[in-house]
N, C-alpha and C positions, 0 to 999 in steps of 0.2 A: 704418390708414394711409391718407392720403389720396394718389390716382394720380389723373394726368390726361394722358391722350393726346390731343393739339390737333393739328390737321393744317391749316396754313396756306394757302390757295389766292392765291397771289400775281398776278402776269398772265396773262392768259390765256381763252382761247375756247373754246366747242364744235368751232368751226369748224380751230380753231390748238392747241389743247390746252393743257396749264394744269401752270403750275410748284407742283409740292410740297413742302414742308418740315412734316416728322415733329417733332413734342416728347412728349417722354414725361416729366413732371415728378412726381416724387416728396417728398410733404412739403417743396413748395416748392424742392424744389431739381430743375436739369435736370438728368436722367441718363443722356438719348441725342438726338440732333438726326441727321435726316436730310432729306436735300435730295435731290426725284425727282418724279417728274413723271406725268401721266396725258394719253395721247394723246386726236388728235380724234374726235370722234363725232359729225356732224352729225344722227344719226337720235334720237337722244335730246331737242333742242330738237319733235322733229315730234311725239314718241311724247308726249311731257308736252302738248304741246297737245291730241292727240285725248284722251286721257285726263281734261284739265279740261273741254272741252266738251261732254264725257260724262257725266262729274259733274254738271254744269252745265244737264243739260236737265230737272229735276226738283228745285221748290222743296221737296221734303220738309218741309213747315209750316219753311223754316229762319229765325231769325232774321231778318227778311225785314219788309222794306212790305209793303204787301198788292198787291204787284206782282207774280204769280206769271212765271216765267219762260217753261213751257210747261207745258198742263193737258193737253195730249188725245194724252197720249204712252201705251204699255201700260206698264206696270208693270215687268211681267214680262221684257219686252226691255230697259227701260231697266237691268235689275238682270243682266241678263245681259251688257249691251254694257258697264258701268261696268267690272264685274268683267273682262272680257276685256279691257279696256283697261289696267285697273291690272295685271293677269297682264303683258300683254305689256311694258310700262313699265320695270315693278321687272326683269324675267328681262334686259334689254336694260342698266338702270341696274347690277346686281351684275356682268354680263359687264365692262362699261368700271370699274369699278372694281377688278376683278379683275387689268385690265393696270396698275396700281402699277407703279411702276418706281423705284427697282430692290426685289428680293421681299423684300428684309434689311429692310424697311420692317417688312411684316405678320410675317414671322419676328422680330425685334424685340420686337415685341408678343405675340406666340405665347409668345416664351420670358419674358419679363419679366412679364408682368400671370396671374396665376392664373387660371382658369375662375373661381373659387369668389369671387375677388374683388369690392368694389363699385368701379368706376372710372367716371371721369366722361369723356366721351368729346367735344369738342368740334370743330367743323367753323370754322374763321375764313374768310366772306370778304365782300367785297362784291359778288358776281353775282347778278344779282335770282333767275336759273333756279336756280341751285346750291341757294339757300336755299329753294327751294321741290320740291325735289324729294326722293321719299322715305329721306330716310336712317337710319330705322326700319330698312327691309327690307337695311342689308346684312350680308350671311350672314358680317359674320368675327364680328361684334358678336352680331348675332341669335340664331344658332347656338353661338357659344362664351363669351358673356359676359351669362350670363341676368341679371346686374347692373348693366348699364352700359346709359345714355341718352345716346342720341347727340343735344347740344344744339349749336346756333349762336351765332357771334359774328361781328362787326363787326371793322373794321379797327378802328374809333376808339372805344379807351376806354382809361380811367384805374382804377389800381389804387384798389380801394377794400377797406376791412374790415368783415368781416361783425361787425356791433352783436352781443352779446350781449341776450337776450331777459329781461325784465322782467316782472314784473304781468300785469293782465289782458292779452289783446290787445284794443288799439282799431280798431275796424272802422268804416271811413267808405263808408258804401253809397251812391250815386247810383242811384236810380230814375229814368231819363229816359223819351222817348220810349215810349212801349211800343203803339202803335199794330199789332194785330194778332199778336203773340208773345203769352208766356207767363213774364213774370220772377216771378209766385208763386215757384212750386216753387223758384226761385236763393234766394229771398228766406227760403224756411223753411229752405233750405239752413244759410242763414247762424243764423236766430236758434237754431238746435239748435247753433250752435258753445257749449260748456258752457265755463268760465272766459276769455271774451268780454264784450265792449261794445260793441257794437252800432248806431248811430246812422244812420240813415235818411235821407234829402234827398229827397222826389218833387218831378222836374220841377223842380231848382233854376235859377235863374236864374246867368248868369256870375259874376255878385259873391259871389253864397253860396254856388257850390263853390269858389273861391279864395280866400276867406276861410275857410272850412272847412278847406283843405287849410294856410292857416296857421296854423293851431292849433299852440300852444306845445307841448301834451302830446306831438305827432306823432300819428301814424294806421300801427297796423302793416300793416292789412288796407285796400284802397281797394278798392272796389266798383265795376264801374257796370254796371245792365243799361239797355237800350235801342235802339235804331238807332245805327248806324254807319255810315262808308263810306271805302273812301282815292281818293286822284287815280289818273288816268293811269300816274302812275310808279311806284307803289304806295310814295313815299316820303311820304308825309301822309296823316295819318289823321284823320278827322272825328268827330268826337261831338257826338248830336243829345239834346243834355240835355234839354229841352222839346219842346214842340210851334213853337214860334217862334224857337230860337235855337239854331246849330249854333258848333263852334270845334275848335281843334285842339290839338296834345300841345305846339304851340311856344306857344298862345293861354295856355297855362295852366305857362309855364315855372318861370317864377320860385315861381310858389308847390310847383310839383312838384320841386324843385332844393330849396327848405325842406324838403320833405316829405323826400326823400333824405335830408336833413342830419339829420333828427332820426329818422331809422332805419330807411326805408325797403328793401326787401330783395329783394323781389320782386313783380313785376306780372303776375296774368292775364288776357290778355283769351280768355273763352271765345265767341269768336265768331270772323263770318269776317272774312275780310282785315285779319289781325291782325298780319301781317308789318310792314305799314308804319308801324302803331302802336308796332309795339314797334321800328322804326328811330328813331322820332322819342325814345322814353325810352331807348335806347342812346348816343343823340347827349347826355345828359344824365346818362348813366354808371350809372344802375341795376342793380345787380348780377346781378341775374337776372328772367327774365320766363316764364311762358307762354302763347302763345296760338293761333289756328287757321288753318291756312295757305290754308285753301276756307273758301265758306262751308259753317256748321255747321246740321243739325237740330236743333230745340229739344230733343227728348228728347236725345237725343246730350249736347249741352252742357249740360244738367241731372246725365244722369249721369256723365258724366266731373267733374262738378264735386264728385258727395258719392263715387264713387270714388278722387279723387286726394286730398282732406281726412280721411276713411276712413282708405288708406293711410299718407299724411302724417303725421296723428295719434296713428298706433302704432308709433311711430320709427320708420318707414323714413327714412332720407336723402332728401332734395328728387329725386336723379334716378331712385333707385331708386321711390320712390310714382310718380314720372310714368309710369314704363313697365308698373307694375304699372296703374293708371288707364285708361293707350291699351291694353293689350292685350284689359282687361276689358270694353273698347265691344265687341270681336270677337263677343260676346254680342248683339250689335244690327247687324252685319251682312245679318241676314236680312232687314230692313228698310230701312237705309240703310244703302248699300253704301261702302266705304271709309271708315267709322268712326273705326277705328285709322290713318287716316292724317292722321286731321288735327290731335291735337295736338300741338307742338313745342313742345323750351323752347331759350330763349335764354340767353346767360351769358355776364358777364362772364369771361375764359379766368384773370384774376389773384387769382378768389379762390380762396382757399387754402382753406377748412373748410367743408366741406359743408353744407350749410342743415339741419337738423335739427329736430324737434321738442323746445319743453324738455322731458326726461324729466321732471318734477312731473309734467306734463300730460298725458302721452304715454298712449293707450290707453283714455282715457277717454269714454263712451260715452254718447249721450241720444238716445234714439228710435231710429228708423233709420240715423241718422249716428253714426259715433266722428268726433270733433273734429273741430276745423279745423286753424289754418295761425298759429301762436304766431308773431310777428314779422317776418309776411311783408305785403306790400301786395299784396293779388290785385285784380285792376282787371279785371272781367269785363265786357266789352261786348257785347250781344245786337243783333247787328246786322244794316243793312241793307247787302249787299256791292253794288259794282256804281258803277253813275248813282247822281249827286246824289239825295241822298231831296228829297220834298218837301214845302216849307215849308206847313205849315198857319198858317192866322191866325186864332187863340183866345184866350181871356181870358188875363190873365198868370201862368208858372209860378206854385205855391205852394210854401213850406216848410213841410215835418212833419220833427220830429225826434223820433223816429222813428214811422211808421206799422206797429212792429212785425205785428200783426196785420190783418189787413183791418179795413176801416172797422166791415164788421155782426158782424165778430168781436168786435171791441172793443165793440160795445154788447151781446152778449151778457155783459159782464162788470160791467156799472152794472146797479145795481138802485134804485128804492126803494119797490117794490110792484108792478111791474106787468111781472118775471118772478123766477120760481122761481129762485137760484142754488145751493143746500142740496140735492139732487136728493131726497138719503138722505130715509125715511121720508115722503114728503111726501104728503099728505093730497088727495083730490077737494076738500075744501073752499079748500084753502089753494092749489090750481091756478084753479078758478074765482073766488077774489079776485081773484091777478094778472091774470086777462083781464078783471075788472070794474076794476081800479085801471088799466088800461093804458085805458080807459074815461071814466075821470073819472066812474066810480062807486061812490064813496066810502060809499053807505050801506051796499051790497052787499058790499064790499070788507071793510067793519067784523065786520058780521055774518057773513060766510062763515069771517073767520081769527079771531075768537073761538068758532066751532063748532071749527076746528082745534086752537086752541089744547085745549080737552076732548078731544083725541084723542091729544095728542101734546104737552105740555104743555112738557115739557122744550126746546122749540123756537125759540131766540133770536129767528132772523127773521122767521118769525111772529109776534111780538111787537113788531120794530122796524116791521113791513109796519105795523101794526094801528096803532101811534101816529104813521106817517106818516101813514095816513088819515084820520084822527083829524083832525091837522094843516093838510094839505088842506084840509080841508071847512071847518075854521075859518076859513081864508085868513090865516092870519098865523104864521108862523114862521122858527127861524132853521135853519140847514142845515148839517149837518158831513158829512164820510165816513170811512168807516171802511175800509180795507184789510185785507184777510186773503186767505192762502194757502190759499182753498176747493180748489183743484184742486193744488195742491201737498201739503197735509196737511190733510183735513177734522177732525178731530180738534181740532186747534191752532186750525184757524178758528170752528170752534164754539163754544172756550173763551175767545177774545177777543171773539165778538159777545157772550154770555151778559152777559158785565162791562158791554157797550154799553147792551145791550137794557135791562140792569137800569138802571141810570143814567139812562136817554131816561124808561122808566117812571115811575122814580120823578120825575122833574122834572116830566111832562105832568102826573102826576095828582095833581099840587098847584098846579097853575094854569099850571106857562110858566114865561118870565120877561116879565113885565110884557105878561103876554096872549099870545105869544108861544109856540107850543109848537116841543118840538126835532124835527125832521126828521133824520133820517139814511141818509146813501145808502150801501149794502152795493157793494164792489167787490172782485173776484177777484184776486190779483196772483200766483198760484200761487207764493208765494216766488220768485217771478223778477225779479231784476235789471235785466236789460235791458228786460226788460216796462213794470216797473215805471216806471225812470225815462224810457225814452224817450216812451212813449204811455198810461201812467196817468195821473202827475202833469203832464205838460202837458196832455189835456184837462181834468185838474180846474181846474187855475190858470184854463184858460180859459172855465169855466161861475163867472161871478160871483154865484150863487148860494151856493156852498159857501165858509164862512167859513174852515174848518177842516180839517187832516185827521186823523184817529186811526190810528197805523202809523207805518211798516211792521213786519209781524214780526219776519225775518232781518235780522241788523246787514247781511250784506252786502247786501240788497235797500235798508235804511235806508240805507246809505253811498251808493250811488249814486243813491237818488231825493235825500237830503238837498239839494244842490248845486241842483237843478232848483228844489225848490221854494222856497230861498234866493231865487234869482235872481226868479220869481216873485212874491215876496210873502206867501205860504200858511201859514202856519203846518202844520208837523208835527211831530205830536207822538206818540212812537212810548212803546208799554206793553211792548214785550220786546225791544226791540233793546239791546244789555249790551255790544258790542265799543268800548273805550277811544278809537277814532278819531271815535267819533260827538260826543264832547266838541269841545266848539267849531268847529263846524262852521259855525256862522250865527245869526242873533239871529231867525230866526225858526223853530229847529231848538231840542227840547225831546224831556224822555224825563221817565217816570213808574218805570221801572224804573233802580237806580242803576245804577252803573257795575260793569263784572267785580273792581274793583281790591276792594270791599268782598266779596263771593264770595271771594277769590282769599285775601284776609289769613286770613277766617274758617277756611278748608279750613285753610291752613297752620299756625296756631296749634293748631287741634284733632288734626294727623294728627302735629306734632312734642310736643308738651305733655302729650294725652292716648291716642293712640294708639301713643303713641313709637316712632314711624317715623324712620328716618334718614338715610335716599337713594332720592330721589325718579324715577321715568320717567314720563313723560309720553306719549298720544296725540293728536293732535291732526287734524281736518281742516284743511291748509293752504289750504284755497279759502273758508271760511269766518273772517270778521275776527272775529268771537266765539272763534270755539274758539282761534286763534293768540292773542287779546289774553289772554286768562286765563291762558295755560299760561304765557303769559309774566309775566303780575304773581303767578299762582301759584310759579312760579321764585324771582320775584325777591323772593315775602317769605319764601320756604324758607331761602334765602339771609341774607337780614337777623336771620332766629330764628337762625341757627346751622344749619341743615341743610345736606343738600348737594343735587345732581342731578344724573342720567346725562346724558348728551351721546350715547345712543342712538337715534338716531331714528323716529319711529313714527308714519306718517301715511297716516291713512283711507281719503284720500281715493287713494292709490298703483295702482293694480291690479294690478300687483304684488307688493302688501305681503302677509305671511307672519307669521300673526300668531306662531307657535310660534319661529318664528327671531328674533322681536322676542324674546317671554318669554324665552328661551331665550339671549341676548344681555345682556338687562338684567339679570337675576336674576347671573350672571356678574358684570355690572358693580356689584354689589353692592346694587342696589337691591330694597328691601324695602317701598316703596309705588308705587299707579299712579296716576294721573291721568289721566281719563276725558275728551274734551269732544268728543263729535263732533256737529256738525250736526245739524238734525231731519232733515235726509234721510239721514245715514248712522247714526240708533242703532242701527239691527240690527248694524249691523258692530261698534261698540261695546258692546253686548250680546254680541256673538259673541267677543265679544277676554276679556270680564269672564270670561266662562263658560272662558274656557281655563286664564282666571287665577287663578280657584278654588282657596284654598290653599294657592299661590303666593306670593301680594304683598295686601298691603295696599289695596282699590279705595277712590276716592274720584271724585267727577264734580261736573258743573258742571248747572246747572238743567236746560238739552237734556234730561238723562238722563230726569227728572221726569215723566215720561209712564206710562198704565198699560201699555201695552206691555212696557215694560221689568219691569215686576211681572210682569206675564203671563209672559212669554216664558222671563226669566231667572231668579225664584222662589228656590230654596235657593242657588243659583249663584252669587247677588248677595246674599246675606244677610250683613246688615254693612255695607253700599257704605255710605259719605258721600255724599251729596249737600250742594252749598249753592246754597241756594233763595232768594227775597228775601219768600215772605209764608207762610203757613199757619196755615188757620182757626182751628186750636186755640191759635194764641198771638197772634190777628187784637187788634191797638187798639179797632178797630171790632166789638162783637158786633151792633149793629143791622145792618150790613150782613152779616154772616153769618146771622143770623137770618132774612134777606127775599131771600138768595140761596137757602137751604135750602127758603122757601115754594114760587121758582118752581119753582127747577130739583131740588129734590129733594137738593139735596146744596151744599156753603159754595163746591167747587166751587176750584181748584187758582190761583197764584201767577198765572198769564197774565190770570186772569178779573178776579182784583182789580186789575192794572197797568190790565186796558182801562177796569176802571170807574173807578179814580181818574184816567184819563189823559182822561175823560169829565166828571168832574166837575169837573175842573180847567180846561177850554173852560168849560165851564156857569157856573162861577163868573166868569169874563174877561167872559162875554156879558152879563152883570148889568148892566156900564157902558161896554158895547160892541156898534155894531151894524155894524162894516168889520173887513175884513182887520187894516187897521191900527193900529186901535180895539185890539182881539183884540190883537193881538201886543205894543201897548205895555202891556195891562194885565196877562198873563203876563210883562214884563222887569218891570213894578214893584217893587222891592226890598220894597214895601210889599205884596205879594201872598200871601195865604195863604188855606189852602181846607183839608177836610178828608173822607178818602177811605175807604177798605176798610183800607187801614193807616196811617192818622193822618195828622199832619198834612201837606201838599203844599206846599214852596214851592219854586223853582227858584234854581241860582246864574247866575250872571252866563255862565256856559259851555253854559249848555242844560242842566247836571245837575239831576237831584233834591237838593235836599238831604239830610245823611242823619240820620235821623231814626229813636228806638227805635219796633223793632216791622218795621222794614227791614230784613232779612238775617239767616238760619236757617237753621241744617244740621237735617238729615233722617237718619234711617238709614232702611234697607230690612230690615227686622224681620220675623215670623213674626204674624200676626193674624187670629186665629179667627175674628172676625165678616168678616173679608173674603172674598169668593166665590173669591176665589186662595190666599187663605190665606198672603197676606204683602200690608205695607202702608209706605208712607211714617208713621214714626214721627218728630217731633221730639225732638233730644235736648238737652236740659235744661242750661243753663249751669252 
């Protein structure tokens, strides 16, 4: 049930005292109104001053120019005089609060609102002092409503409704000023938000963030770290986007009025003198905001920022996470003093439904952070409070979209010879290449990583270093890259350089293409998304060097780069990405892996026709565009044969989720097969679901499963499973390519390895009668384009698909096999 006690402060002074009016609203309806008053107190205007210029003689690294306030203070006194000032303040503020008038007010509330309840507690007025003094510490709330957050409001606003949440959230991050602070640590804040997008602006200029903010799609999440400051009246607020160009909340109206329009929810600024900031998005009707009523310490606003996204993110409600957040700074009291006092939120008093996490997303965790803030705009300014900052005169703002990681972070992720990314097994010799190829010593380079390669044979990169050098030294070649989730799944990544390596191989040592040899540059994209598209694929578009790319893995890391390198020019052309949205994407967006829709018929045909299964459930990672597009053409050809499907829901990615109350529900609802698809990052959970379901139901999975892990792990448990896979050597078109995959690597080597290599040889053939981007991209649209790869023939339709062609698409079982070191193997089963 949603409660809200608004307490109206209508005219009135410290000096004269201040008329009151009680509301107590219940699921939108009023259920008690009182009118009363609270006398004057001149001592409380004096006690809030000494207490801010106590605060105020110790810039604690805050958010700050590099204007300290005062340096040669002790420490030790200043943390003793803040605290005795905040003691005497608050003891002084609860007393005058205390005299309410008339008591039926706080009695009121006593008997209507529960202890146990969550209620939202809001303060209405416009007196600058009101709104800035502690209303944290009063002991009715405090003490008897360990649920309630006492937030502010404005006289002036307009009823607004809270948008329902959607998809990823989009996050619009402004990196401004950052002269002497620390906006990292906000910034990794952000990119650990897990089912996010992410997008970065350093040091935008006024056109590109108001152009930015009117973006069609909207922006849930607005960011800004940098300098700030308000006026005199603390009713404007400044934000210094660059080094040369400062503006204000009214400078940027019209396009933050769109940004509201298309679903804007909530704004934080975690910094100081955030009051006047968020009067200026009040006057603009933003339904909710948080921000800091002093200025703030760096550490402080770092962590209150993954404290209240933390919270946020494992359903707490928007005011219950706030208070759990400010109370968790009391942990950093010992160091800067009155912590917990500085964050407040602000609120519109007419929304009705509590700001929430979507539970899909709720609880879900990466790194040190659980989530973020699904549907919210948090507008974080790291600022400078006070006097005008000032203006530096330096070269003009730039735009990156996004600079997810630092700049020398990101070059630890390009390779093409001259560092190590593979860490696994790597050899003194094949360390002493890359410092001879980062060198431009290509002969030393040669010979060092074919001694490696006799060491460690089985070694893709190795291989690719050794015909880059090669390449090099010739001075004549052409240049692709290749994307892989080293640091997300090394495993996976291994298995799609291998298809590279071999492909690059085989083309240099038969000459090139017209003298010509191929070069190719290894890049990390951990399976990440936001990585990927914001700061992979724009620096590659902008090294005109690289004709091509090879990737991405994950459909969803391919859905989000696809779009960038559209816009771009670049061809990508991805060998495992399989989710149905990647179809027609862009005329310069291609796949060597067909679509889920051929998996999907195959599974269903075999588990109605010859397994004679009859009612199908399904798992699915909902955060994953693969696993959601299968289950659904899996569905809907169960459906078309005559089958049926449960309507029980079952997703991985939940935390949740209970696998035994799934089984234990489905099996009920009649279903007597399962459908497998979860992510490469969550097989163990799908393995851990099969193994329950052991003798149960019927398993069947989608290629993800496809990994030895899953042999290893789940062995008799899984014996049986379907799998549909789209190549396998022992029914491969091509035996010469399985034949000289066997040479390098010791074995023909799994479905990802042959997608990379026909998605390799399919460049390779475009370059034949192409030496540009564009060149490249018209000779892959040519209707007249054919090539031939690991599983026959390669040509593309008009959508970006493969065509489909026999020799494309094969179920597997998971069988019992002697000669395996596990003693079970992917067996193909025979039409």
């Amino acid at each position: 049930m949603d409660k809200r006690i608004i307490f109206e402060f209508r005219e009135g002074s410290f000096g004269q005292g201040f008329a009151v009016r009680l509301r107590l609203v219940e699921e939108g309806r009023s259920v008690a109104e009182i009118s009363g008053s609270l006398p004057p107190d001149s001592a409380i205007p004096n006690l809030f001053e000494q207490w801010q210029s106590t605060y105020q003689r110790h810039d604690h690294a805050r958010r700050l120019t590099a204007q300290p306030i005062v340096t040669n203070i002790d420490i030790h006194e200043y943390h003793r005089a803040c605290n005795a000032a905040a003691h005497t303040l608050q003891q002084r503020f609860n007393l005058w609060l205390g005299q309410l008038q008339p008591p039926r007010m706080r009695d009121t509330i006593l008997r209507q609102v529960k202890e146990s309840e969550p209620v939202r507690v809001i303060v209405q007025t416009q007196h600058a002092l009101l709104r800035r003094l502690p209303w944290h510490s009063w002991d009715l709330f405090e003490h008897n409503y360990r649920h309630a957050e006492i937030a502010l409001s404005t006289e002036n606003f307009d009823r607004r409704p809270l948008q329902p949440f959607k998809g990823k959230v989009r996050i619009l991050a402004i990196l401004g000023n950052s002269d002497d602070i620390d906006v990292e640590a906000d910034r990794k804040i952000l990119e650990h938000l897990p089912g996010a997008e992410a997008v970065f602006l350093v040091e935008p200029t006024r056109q590109q963030f108001n152009e930015a903010l009117w973006d069609e799609r909207g922006w849930q999440i607005l960011f800004f770290a940098g300098h700030s400051a308000s006026d005199g009246t603390g009713e404007i607020g400044h934000l210094q986007i660059n080094r040369t160009e400062q503006l204000t909340i009214p400078d940027l109206r019209h396009a933050l009025r769109h940004a509201i329009d298309r679903g804007l929810q909530l704004a934080m600024f975690n910094s100081c003198d955030g009051l006047g900031l968020a009067h200026n998005l009040a006057d603009l009707h933003l339904p909710q905001m948080i921000v800091m009523r002093e200025p703030v310490p760096d550490r402080v606003a770092q962590e209150f920022l993954k404290y209240f996204l933390t919270a946020f993110s494992r359903g707490s409600a928007l005011s219950v996470a706030m208070r759990q957040a400010r109370e968790q700074l009391q942990g950093l009291e010992g160091h800067y003093p009155c912590a917990t006092w500085l964050p407040i939120l602000c609120q519109n008093p007419t929304v009705e439904i509590p700001l929430t996490w979507p539970r899909r997303l709720s609880g879900r965790t990466l790194g040190y952070l659980a989530a973020g803030a699904a549907g919210i705009a948090i507008l974080a300014g790291l600022t400078f409070c006070g006097k005008p900052f000032p203006v530096v005169q330096n070269k003009p703002p730039t735009l990156i979209i996004p600079p997810t990681p630092l700049a020398q972070d990101l070059d630890r992720r390009f390779s093409l010879g001259e560092r190590v990314l593979v860490t696994a097994n790597q050899t003194s010799e094949k360390l002493a290449a890359t410092e001879a190829f980062g060198k431009q010593d290509y002969a030393t380079t040669i010979a060092k990583l074919k001694l490696s390669l006799q060491a460690e044979h089985n070694d893709p990169e190795a291989l690719i270093y050794l015909n880059n050098a090669q390449a090099a030294e010739r001075g004549k070649y052409y240049r692709v890259a290749v994307t892989t989730p080293i640091g997300g799944n090394r495993g996976v990544a291994l298995e799609i350089l291998r298809g590279v390596a071999q492909a690059q191989d085989e083309v240099n040592r038969r000459g090139g293409l017209d003298g010509h040899l191929l070069q190719v540059q290894i890049v990390n994209d951990d399976n990440n998304p936001a990585l990927a598209a914001q700061a992979i694929a724009p620096r590659l578009i902008e090294d005109p060097a690289i004709l091509a790319v090879i990737g991405h893995n994950a459909s969803e890391v391919s859905l989000q780069a696809a779009p960038v390198y559209q816009k771009g020019g670049l061809v990508m052309m991805s060998p495992t990405s399989g989710a149905k949205e990647l179809s027609g994407l862009g005329d310069y967006i291609f796949r060597t892996v067909p679509s889920v829709k051929i998996d999907a018929a195959n599974l269903s045909r075999y588990a109605l026709k010859t397994a004679r299964k009859t009612k199908f459930a399904a798992c699915v990672d909902s955060l994953s565009p693969y696993s959601t597009s299968i289950q659904q053409e899996f569905f809907e050809a169960v459906l078309q044969d005559g089958g049926l499907v449960s309507k029980v829901p079952c997703d991985l990615s939940d935390p949740t989720f209970n696998p035994e109350t799934f089984l234990s529900q489905a099996i009920a609802d009649g279903a007597d097969g399962l459908l497998l698809t979860p992510s490469v990052e969550r097989v163990n959970q799908g393995i851990e679901l099969a193994k329950r379901a052991k003798g149960r139901m019927a398993l069947f999975g989608g290629s993800t499963i496809y990994m030895f892990q899953t042999l290893n792990l789940c062995r008799a448990d899984c014996n049986g499973m379907v799998l549909a896979i789209v190549w396998h050597p022992s029914d491969a078109p091509s035996q010469s390519y399985v034949t000289q995959a066997t040479k390098l690597w010791g074995g023909a080597g799994n479905w990802r390895t042959a997608m990379a290599y026909d998605a390799t040889m399919a460049i390779v053939k475009a370059l034949e009668t192409s030496s540009t981007r564009i060149q490249l991209q018209r000779a892959l649209r040519d209707p007249n384009f054919v090539t031939t790869g690991a599983s026959g023939r390669i040509q593309f339709l008009p959508s970006g698909d493969r065509k489909r062609e026999p020799g494309v698409g094969i179920l597997v079982q998971i069988r019992p096999d002697p000669k395996s070191p596990i003693g079970y193997n992917f067996v193909p089963i025979q039409p």
